[in-house]
N, C-alpha and C positions, 0 to 999 in steps of 0.2 A: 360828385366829381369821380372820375372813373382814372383808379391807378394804370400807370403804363408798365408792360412787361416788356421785359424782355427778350430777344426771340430766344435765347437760353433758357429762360422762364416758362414759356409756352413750350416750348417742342419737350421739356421735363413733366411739365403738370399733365400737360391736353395730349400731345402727341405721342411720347414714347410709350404710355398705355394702353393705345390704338392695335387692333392687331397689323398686320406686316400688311396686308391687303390693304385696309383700312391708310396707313399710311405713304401709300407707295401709291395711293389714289389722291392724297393730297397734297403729295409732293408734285404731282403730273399737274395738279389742278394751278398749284404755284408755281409751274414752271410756263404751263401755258397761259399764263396771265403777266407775264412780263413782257412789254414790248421788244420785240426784237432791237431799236434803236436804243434803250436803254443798258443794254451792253455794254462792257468798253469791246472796242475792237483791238487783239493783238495782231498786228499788221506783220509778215514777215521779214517788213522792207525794212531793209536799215535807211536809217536819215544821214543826211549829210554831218549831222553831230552826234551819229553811232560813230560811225566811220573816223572822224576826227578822236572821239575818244579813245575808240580802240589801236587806231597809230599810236596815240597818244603814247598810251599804258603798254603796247606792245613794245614800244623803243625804250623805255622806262626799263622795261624788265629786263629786255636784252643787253643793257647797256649795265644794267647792276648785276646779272650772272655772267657779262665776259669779264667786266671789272675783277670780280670776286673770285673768279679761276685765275685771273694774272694774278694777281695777289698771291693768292695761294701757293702759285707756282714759284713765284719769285719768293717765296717764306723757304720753300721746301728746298729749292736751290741752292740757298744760302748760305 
């Protein structure tokens, strides 16, 4: 039965010993061996439920920093 490592485990034991050539050639080798579609894609579009959360929390916050300057003012006033 053949123990499983960890890639922390490997890149300690096998890899960080390698000289910099040696590893920067099988880093390229495991880069290009990843499918492109295996990727996540970060999309720069916002969705229609960026957009809603971000009203969301922007009304939230402007609504708790004017709050909190009246307050304030009418403390100081007083």
């Amino acid at each position: 039965m053949v123990a499983q490592s960890t890639a922390e485990e490997v890149y300690a034991q096998v890899v960080k010993p390698l000289p910099a050539s040696e590893r920067l050639k099988l880093a390229t080798m495991i880069l290009n061996d990843i499918p492109p579609l295996s990727v996540v894609d970060y999309s720069e579009e916002w969705s229609e439920e960026d957009m809603r959360d971000l009203t969301t929390h922007t009304m939230r916050y402007a609504s708790e920093s004017f709050g909190e300057e009246e307050d304030e003012a009418g403390a100081e006033g007083g």
